[in-house]
C-alpha positions as CSV (number, residue, x, y, z in Angstrom):
1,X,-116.8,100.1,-9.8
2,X,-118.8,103.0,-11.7
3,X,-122.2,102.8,-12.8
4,X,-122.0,103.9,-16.5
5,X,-125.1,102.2,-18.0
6,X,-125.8,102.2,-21.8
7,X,-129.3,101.5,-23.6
8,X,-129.1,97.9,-23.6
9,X,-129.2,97.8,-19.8
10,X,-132.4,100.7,-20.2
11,X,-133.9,98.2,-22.1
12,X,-133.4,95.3,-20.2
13,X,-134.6,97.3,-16.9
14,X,-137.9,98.6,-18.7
15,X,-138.7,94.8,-20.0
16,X,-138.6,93.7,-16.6
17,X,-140.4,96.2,-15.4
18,X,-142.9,95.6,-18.1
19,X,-143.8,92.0,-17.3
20,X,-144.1,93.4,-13.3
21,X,-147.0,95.8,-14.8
22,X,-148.4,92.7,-16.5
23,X,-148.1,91.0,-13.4
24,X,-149.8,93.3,-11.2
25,X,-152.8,93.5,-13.8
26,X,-153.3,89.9,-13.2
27,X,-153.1,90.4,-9.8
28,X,-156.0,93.2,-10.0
29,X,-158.4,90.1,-11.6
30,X,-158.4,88.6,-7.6
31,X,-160.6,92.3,-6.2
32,X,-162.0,92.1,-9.6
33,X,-163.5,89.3,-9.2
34,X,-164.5,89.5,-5.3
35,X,-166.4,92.7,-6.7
36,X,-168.3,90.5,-9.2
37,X,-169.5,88.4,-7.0
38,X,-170.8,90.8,-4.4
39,X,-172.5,92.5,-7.1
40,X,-169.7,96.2,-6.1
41,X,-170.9,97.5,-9.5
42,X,-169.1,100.8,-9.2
43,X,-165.8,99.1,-8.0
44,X,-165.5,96.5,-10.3
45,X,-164.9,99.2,-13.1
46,X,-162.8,100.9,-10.8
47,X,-160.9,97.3,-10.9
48,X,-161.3,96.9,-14.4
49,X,-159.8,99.8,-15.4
50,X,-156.6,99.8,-13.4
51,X,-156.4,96.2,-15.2
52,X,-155.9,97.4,-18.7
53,X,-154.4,100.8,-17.4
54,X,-151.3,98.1,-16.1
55,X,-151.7,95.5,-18.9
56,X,-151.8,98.1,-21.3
57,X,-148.6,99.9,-19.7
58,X,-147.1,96.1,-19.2
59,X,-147.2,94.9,-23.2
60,X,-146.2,98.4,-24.2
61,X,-143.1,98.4,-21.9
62,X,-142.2,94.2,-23.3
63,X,-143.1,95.3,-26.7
64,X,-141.0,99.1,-26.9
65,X,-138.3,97.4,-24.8
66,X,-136.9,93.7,-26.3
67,X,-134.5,91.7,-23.7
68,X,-131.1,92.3,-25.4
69,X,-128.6,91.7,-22.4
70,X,-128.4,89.3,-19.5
71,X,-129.3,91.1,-16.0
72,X,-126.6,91.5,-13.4
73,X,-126.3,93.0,-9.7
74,X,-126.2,96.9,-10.8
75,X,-129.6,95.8,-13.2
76,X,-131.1,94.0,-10.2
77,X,-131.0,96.9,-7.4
78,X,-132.5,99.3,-9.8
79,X,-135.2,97.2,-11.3
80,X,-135.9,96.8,-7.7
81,X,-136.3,100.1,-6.4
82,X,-138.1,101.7,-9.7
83,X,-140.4,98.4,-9.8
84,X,-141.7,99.0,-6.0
85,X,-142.4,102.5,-6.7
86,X,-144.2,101.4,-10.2
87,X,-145.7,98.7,-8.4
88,X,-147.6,101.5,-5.2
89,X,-148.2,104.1,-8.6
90,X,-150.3,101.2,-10.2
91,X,-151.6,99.8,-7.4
92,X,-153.2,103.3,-6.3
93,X,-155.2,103.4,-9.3
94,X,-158.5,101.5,-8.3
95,X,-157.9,103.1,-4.5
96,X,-158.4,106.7,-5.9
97,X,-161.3,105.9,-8.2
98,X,-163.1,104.7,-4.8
99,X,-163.0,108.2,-3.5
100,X,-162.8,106.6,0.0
101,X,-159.2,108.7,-0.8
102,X,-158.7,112.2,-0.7
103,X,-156.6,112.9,-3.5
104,X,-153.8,110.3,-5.5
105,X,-151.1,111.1,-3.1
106,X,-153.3,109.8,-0.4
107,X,-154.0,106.7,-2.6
108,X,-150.5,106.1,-3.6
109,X,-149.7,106.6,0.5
110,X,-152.0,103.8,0.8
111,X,-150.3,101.7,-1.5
112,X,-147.1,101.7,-0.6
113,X,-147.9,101.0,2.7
114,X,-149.6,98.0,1.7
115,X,-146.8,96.4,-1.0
116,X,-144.4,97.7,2.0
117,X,-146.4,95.9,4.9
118,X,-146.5,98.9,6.7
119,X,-150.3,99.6,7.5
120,X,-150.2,103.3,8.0
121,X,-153.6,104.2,6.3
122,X,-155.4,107.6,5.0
123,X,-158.1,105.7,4.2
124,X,-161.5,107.9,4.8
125,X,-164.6,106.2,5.8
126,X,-163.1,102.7,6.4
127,X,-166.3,101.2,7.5
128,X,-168.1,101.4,4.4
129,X,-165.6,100.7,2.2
130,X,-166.4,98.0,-0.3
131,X,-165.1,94.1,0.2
132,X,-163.1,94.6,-2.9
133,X,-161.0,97.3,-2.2
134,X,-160.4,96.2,1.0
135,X,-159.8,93.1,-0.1
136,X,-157.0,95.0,-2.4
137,X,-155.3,97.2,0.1
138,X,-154.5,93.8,2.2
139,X,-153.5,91.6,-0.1
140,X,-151.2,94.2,-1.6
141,X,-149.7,93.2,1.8
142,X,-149.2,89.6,1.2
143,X,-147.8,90.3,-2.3
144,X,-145.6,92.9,-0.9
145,X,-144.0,90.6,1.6
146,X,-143.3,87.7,-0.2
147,X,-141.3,89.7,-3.0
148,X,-143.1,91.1,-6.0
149,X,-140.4,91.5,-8.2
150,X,-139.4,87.4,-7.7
151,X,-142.7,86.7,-8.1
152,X,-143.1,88.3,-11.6
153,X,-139.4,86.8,-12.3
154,X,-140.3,83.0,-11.6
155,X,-142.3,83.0,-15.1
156,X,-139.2,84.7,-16.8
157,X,-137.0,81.8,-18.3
158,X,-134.5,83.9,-19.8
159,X,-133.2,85.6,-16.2
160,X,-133.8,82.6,-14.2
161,X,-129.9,82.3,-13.3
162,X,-128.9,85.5,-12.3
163,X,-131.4,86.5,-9.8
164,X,-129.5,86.5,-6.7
165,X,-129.6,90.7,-7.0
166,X,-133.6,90.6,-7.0
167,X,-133.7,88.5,-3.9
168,X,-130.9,90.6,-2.0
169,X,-132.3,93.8,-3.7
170,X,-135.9,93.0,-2.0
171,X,-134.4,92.8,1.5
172,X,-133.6,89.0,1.9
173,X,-129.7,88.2,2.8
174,X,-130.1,84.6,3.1
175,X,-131.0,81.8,0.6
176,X,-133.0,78.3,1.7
177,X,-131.5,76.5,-1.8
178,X,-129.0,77.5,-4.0
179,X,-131.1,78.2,-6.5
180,X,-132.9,81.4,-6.5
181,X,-136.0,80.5,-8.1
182,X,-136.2,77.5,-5.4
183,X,-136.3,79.9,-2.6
184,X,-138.9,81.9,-3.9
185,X,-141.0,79.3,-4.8
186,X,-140.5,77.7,-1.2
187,X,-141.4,81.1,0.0
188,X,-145.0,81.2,-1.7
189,X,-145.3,77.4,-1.0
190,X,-144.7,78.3,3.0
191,X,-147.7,81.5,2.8
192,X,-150.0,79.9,1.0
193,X,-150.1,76.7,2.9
194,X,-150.7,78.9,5.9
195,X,-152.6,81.2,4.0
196,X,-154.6,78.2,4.2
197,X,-154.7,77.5,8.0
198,X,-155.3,81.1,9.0
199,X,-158.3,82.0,6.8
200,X,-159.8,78.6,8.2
201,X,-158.8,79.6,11.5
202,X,-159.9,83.4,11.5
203,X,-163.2,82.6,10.1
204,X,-164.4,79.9,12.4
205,X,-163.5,82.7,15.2
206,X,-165.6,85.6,13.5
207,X,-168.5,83.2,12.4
208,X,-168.2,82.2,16.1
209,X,-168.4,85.7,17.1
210,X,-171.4,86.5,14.9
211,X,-170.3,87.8,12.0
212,X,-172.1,86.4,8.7
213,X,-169.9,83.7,6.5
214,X,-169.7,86.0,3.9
215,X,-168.4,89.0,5.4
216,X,-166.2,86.9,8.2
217,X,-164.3,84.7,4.9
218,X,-163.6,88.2,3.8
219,X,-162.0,89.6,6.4
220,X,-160.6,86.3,7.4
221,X,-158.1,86.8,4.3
222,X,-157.6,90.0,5.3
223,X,-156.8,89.4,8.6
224,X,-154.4,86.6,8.1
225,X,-152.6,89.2,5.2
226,X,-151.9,91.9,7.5
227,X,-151.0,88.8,10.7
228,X,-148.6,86.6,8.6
229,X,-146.9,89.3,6.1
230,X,-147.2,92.0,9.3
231,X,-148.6,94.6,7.1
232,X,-151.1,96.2,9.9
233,X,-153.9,97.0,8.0
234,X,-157.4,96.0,9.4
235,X,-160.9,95.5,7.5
236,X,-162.8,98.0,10.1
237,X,-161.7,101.4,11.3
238,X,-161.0,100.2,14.8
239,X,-158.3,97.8,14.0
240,X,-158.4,94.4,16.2
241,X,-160.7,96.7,18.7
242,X,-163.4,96.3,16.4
243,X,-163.9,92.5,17.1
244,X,-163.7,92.7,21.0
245,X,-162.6,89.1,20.9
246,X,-159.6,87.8,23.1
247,X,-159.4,84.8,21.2
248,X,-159.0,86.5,17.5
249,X,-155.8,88.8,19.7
250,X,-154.3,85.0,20.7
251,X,-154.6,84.0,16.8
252,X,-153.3,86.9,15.2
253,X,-150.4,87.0,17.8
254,X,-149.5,83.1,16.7
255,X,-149.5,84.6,13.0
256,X,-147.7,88.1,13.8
257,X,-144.8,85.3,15.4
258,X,-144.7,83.4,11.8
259,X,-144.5,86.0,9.5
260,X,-141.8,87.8,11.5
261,X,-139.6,84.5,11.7
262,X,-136.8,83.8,9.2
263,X,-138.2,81.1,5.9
264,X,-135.4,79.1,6.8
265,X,-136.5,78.8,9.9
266,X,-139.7,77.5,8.5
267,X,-137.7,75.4,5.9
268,X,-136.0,73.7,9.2
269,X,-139.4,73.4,11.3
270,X,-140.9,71.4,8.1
271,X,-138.0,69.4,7.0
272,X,-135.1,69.0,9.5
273,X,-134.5,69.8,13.1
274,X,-137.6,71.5,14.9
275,X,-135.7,72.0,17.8
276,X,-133.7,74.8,16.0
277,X,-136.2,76.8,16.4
278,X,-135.5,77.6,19.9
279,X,-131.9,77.3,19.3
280,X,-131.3,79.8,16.9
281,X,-129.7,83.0,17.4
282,X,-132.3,85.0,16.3
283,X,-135.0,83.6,18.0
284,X,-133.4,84.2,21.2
285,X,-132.5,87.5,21.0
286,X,-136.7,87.6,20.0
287,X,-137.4,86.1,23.1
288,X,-135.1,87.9,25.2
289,X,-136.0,91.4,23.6
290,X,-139.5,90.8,24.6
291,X,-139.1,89.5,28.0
292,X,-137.2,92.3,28.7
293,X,-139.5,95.0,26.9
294,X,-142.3,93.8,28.3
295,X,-141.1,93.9,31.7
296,X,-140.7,97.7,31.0
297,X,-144.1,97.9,29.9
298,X,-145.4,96.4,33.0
299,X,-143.7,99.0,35.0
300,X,-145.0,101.7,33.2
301,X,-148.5,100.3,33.0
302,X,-148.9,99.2,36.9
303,X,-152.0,100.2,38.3
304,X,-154.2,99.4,35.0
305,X,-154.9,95.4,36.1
306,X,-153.3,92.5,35.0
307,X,-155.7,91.7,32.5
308,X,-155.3,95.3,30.4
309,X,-151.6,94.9,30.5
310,X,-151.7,91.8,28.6
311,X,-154.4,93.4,26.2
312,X,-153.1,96.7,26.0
313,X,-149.7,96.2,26.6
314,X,-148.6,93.3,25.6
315,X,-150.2,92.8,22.3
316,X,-148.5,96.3,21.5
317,X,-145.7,94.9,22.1
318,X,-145.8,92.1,20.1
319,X,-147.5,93.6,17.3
320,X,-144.4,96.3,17.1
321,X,-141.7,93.7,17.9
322,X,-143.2,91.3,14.5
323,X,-143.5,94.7,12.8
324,X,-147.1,94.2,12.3
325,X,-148.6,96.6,13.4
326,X,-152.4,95.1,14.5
327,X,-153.7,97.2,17.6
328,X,-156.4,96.0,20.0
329,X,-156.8,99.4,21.7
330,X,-160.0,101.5,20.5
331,X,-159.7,105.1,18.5
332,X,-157.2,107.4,20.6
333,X,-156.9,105.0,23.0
334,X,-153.1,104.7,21.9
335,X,-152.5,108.2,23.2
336,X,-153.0,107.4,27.0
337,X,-150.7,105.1,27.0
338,X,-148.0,106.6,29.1
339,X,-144.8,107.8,27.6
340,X,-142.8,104.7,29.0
341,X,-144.7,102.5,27.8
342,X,-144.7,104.1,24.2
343,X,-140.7,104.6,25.0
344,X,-140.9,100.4,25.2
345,X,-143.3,100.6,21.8
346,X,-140.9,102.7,19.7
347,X,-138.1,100.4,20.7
348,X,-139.5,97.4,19.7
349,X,-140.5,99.0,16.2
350,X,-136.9,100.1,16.0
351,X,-135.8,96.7,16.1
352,X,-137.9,94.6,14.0
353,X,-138.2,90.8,13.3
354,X,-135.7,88.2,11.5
355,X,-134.0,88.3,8.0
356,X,-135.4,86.8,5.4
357,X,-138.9,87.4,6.7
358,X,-141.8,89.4,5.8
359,X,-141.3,92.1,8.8
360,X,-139.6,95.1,8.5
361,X,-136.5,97.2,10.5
362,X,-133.3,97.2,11.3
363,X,-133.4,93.1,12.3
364,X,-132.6,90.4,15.1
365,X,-129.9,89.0,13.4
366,X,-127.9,92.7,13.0
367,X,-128.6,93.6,16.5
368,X,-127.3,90.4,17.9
369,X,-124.1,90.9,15.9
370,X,-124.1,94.8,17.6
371,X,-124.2,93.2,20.8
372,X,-121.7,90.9,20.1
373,X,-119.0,93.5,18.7
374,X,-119.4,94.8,22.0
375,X,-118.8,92.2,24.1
376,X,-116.1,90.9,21.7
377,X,-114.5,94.5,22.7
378,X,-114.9,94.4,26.2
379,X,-113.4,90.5,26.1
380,X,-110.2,91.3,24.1
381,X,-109.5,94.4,26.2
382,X,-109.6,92.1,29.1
383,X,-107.5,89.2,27.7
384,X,-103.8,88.9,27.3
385,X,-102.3,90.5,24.2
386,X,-101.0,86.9,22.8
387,X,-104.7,85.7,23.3
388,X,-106.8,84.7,19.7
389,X,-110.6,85.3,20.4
390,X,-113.1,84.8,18.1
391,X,-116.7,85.5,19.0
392,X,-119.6,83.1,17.2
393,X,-123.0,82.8,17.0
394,X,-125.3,79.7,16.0
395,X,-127.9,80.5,13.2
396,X,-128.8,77.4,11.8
397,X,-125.6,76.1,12.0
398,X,-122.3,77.2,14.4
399,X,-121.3,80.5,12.6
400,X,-117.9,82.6,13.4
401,X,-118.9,86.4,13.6
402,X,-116.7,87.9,10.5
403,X,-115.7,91.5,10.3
404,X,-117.4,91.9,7.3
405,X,-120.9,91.1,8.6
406,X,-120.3,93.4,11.8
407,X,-119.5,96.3,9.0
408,X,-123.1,95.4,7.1
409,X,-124.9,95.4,10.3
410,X,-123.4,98.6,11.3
411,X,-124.0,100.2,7.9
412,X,-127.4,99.4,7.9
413,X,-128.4,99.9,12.0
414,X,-126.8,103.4,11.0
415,X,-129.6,104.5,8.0
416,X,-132.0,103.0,10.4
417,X,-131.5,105.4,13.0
418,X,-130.6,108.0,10.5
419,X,-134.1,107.7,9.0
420,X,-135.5,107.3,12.3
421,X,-133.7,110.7,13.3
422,X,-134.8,112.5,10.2
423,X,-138.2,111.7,10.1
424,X,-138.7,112.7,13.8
425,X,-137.3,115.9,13.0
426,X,-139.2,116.7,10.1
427,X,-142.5,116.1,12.7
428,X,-141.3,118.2,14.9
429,X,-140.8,120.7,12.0
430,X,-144.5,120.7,11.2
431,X,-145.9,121.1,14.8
432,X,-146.5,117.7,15.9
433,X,-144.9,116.7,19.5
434,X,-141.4,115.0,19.8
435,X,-142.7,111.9,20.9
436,X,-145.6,111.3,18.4
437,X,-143.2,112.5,16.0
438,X,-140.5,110.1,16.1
439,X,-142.9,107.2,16.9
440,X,-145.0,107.4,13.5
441,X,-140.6,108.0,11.8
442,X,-139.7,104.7,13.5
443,X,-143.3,103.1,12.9
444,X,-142.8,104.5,8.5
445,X,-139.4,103.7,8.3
446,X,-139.9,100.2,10.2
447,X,-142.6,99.5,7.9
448,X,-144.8,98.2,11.3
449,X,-147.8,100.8,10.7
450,X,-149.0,101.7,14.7
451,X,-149.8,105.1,15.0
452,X,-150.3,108.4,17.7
453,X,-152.6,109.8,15.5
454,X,-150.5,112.1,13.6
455,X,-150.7,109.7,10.0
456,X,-154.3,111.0,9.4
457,X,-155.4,112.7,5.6
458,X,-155.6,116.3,6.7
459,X,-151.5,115.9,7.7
460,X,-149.5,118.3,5.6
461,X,-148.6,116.9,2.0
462,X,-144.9,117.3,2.8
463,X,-144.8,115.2,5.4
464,X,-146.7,112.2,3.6
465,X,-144.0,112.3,0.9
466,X,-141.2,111.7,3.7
467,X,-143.5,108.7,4.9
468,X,-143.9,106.9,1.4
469,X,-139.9,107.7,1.0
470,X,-139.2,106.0,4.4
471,X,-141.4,103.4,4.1
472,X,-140.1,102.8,0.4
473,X,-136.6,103.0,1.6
474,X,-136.8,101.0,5.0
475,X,-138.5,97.9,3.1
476,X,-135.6,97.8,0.7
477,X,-133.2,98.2,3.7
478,X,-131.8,101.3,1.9
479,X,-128.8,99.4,-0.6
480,X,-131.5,98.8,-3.7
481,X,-132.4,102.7,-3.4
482,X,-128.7,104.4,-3.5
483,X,-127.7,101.7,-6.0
484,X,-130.8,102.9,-8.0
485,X,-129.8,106.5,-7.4
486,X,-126.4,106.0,-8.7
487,X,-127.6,104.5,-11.9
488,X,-129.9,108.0,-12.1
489,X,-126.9,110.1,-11.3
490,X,-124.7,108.4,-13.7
491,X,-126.9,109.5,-17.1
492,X,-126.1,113.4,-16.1
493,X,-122.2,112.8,-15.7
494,X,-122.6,111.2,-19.3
């Protein structure tokens, strides 16, 4: 069908994004008020005024722009692309008037990595930034993962049956309840409860290791933002280094786990069967991919003690394979990590977590249905020609692998690498080595945030617009943006 919108369906798109403006202002009030009561003179006006900048933008936008037609699938892909890219614009505001940022495209850099749980950062001076901005950059993060255009939409009563195309547009293929609304709700129920647990969890650890109660609660939420909704980001320059505390690694790995497992897992580990946890398809294919990846990495790290294999290797592992990001190596320590066992790194970036969870790339689920085209190949070639085989897969119930879902998988696994490929290249084209190169592509694109080194804010300006356009585009999985380009495209053939 061709995309041949008409002013209704501008106004409908503009309203909606209106109420996401108002939405993020109120969202602004949270670091607002952390910077109140730390006494952060200088950024609570810096708070204050990306609040009426975005509520001021929001009631102009609901105001210019009346609800006049009911939203559908085509509205739904572009109101999510254009709101995510509105959302990082708005959200950079009270980063650049820090000046802990070089310039706006630094700040906006910054933001979308945060709303797209990546963690790349060009953040300068790190250590003395102020509780409320950092404060800000993770729990961007948290609203990020969960789905910020649902989020606004579960206040909106006129649009509350037909937002299927919001939830697929943000990523998420699978629904826990019919209704749409339901889903989203359960999803916010499911982070803040442990929202809850970790921030009790993280700041016993970091009171334990000496850090005062004020400053430990802080980065406690911070912590458990970047863990659960595998953003990457990190309160202190050095990451997880900065702590030197194996316990905190154990706790963030438990958290890294949960936010990169499928909500209906959750829904099924709270309500029905906990044993189909373990007997999902996904979360073998988790378990395997690790087992497997890490036995690479302990090849390629032999030699270095058992001990700084689990701590250097392993939790790099991990923190790729959940998409988060975290590190526990110091500054440049990365970058003597031998090129197998970055090989292993890039790989499990590449791949990702579950569907319909808060991590990023190309997905469990799709490369278990990749694996089983193969194999489904390899089995009818050996069969008899009057032979029927059907290959199937259990994922939360005994499923039959359809043609239709292998051809979505493939489509998708293909703009992965694509983007992958591309971004690599375009390193390459501005000096950096092939390996660094396409590690910080897949590590954008992937939306996990681990970095050689080469995502500093003296990189050339080029190069951070490919990142905010991979990192964009890999969090929406790539549909929501061409849709959104097609609706573009379709004004100038009018």
């Amino acid at each position: 069908m061709i995309i041949s919108p008409d002013r209704k369906d501008f106004f409908l798109v503009f309203h909606i994004i209106g109420r996401l403006c108002l939405a993020l202002s109120l969202f602004m009030l949270i670091p607002l008020g952390v910077a109140l009561l730390f006494k952060e003179h200088s950024p609570s006006y810096d708070f204050l005024i990306g609040f009426l900048f975005s509520a001021i933008a929001g009631l102009i936008l609901i105001l210019s722009f009346p609800l006049k037609k009911e939203i559908n699938w085509q509205h739904s892909f572009f109101i999510v692309s254009l709101g995510w890219v509105v959302a990082s614009l708005l959200g950079a505001i009270p980063l650049y008037l820090s000046t802990h940022w070089g310039s706006f495209l630094d700040a906006w850099f910054e933001a979308m990595s945060g709303f797209a749980t990546t963690g790349l950062t060009l953040v300068q001076n790190l250590d003395h930034l102020s509780f409320s901005h950092n404060l800000w950059r993770h729990f961007t993060m948290f609203v990020g993962g969960q789905g910020i255009i649902l989020a606004t939409l579960s206040l909106l009563i006129k649009v509350k049956q037909r937002t299927s195309g919001l939830y697929v547009g943000e990523a998420r293929q699978e629904k826990i309840f019919p209704n749409i609304i339901a889903t989203a709700r359960f999803i916010w129920k499911v982070s803040f409860i442990y929202l809850a647990l970790g921030v009790t969890l993280f700041s016993f650890i970091l009171v334990a290791k000496g850090i005062r109660i004020e400053k430990a609660i802080i980065h406690a939420f911070c912590l458990f933002f970047a863990s659960f909704d595998t953003g990457g980001f990190a309160p202190q320059a050095q990451n997880i280094a900065y702590y030197h505390c194996f316990t905190l690694e154990i706790a963030t790995m438990v958290f890294m786990l949960l936010g990169a497992m499928n909500f209906n897992l959750h829904f099924w580990l709270w309500y029905r069967n906990k044993k189909e946890v373990l007997r999902n398809f996904e979360t073998r294919i988790f378990l395997f991919s690790l087992f497997l990846l890490s036995l690479f990495l302990f090849f390629s790290l032999r030699g270095d003690g058992y001990m700084n294999i689990f701590r250097k290797g392993f939790y790099q592992i991990v923190s790729a394979h959940s998409g988060c990001g975290f590190t526990n190596l110091a500054n440049l320590e990365i970058n003597f990590l031998k090129p197998g066992a970055l090989i292993m790194i890039i790989i499990a970036m590449g791949i990702g977590g579950a569907v319909c969870s808060t991590t990023g790339g190309i997905k469990l689920l799709r490369l278990g249905f990749a694996f089983k085209a193969m194999l489904g190949g390899i089995k009818k070639a050996i069969m008899p020609n009057k032979a029927v085989y059907r290959e199937s897969y259990h994922h939360l119930q005994d499923v039959a692998v359809e043609e239709k879902y292998l051809k979505e998988a493939f489509i998708i696994i293909s703009f992965y690498f694509l983007s992958y490929l591309l971004g690599g290249i375009a390193g390459v084209f501005y000096g950096y080595p092939p390996l660094a190169s396409f590690f910080e592509s897949v590590s954008a694109t992937a939306n996990v945030g681990l970095s050689l080194g080469v995502v500093n804010p003296a990189m050339p300006t080029g190069l951070k617009f490919i990142y905010i356009l991979q990192m964009w585009m890999g969090r929406l999985e790539f549909f929501s943006v061409f849709v959104a380009l097609g609706y573009l495209l379709s004004l100038f053939k009018k």
